[in-house]
C-alpha positions as CSV (number, residue, x, y, z in Angstrom):
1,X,-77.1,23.9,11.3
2,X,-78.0,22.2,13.8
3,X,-76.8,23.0,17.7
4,X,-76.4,20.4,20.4
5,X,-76.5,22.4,23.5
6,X,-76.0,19.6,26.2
7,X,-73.6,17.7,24.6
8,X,-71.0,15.5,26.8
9,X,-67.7,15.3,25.7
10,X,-64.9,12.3,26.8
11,X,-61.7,12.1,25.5
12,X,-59.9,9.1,24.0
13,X,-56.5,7.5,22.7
14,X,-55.3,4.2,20.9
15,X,-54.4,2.1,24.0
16,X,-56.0,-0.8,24.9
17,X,-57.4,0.9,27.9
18,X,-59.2,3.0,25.5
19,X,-59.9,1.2,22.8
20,X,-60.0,-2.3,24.0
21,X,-57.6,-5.1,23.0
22,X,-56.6,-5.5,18.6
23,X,-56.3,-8.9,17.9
24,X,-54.9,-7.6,14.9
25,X,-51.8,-5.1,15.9
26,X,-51.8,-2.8,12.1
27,X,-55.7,-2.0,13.2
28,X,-54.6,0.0,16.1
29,X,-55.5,3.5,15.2
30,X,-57.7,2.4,13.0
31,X,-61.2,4.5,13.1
32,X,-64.2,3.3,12.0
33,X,-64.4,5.1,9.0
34,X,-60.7,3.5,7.9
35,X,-58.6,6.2,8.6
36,X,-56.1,6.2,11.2
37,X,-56.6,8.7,13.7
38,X,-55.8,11.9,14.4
39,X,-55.2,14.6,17.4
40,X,-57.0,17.5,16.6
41,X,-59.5,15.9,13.5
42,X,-61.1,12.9,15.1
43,X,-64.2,12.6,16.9
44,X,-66.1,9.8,18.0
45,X,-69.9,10.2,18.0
46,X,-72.3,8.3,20.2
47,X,-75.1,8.8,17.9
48,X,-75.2,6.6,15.1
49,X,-77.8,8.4,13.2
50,X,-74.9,11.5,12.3
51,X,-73.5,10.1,9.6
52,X,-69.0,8.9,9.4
53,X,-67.5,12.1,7.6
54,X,-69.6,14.9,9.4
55,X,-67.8,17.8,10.7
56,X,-68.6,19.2,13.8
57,X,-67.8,22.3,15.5
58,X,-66.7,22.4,19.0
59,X,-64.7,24.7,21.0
60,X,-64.0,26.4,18.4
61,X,-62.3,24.4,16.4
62,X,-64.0,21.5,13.5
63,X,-63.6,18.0,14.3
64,X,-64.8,15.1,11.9
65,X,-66.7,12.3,12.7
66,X,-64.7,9.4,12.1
67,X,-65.0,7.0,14.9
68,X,-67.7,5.8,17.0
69,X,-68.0,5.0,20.9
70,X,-69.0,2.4,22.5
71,X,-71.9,0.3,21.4
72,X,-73.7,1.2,25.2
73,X,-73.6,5.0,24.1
74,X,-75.5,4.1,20.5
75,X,-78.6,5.5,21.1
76,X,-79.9,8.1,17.9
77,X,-80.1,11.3,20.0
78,X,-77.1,10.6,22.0
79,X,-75.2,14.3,22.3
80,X,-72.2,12.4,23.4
81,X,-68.2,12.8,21.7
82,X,-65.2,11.4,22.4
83,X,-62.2,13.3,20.8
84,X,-59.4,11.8,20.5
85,X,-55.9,12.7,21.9
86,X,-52.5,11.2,21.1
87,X,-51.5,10.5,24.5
88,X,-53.7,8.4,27.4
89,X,-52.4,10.9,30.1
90,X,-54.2,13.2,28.4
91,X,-57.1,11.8,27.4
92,X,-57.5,11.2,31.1
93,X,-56.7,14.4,32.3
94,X,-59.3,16.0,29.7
95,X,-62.0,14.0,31.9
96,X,-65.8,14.6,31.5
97,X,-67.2,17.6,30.3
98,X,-70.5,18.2,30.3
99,X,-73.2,20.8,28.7
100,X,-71.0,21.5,26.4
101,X,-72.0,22.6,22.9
102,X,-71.4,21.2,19.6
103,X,-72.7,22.4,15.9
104,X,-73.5,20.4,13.4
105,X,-71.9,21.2,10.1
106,X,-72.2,18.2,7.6
């Protein structure tokens, strides 16, 4: 599988900070693959080329791609994540981490 080795990893939440304003309020949570959410399971990917529903390893633990980020960070070898956190303070807190290292797993 493959391994990202210089991957940059953000964190995100819900809020409108975050996420930007929901003109329609039941969306918020919402991922781009439909599902709502979830600390510990969701990560956003940068690169639009990895396919919604891929599971990647990072940190030891498997995330799946459910969300993507911003449309300025869709580029196809983008090695950046956002994972997503339940609570903004924490999201924030998490920061940037760079050269990190994610595997692939599909």
């Amino acid at each position: 599988m493959p391994l990202l080795t210089n991957a940059i990893i953000t964190f995100y939440c819900a809020c409108t900070i975050c996420c930007g304003v929901k003109k329609n309020k039941s969306l918020i949570g919402i991922t781009a693959s439909g599902t709502r959410a979830k600390q510990g399971q969701t990560i956003a990917s940068g690169n639009r080329s990895i396919p919604l529903g891929t599971k990647v390893e990072w940190n030891g633990k498997v995330y799946i791609i459910e969300d993507r980020m911003a449309k300025k960070y869709n580029y196809d070898n983008s090695e950046r994540f956002d994972v997503y956190l339940t609570s903004h303070e924490e999201a924030r807190k998490g920061g940037i981490l760079k050269q990190q290292k994610i595997k692939i797993l599909k």
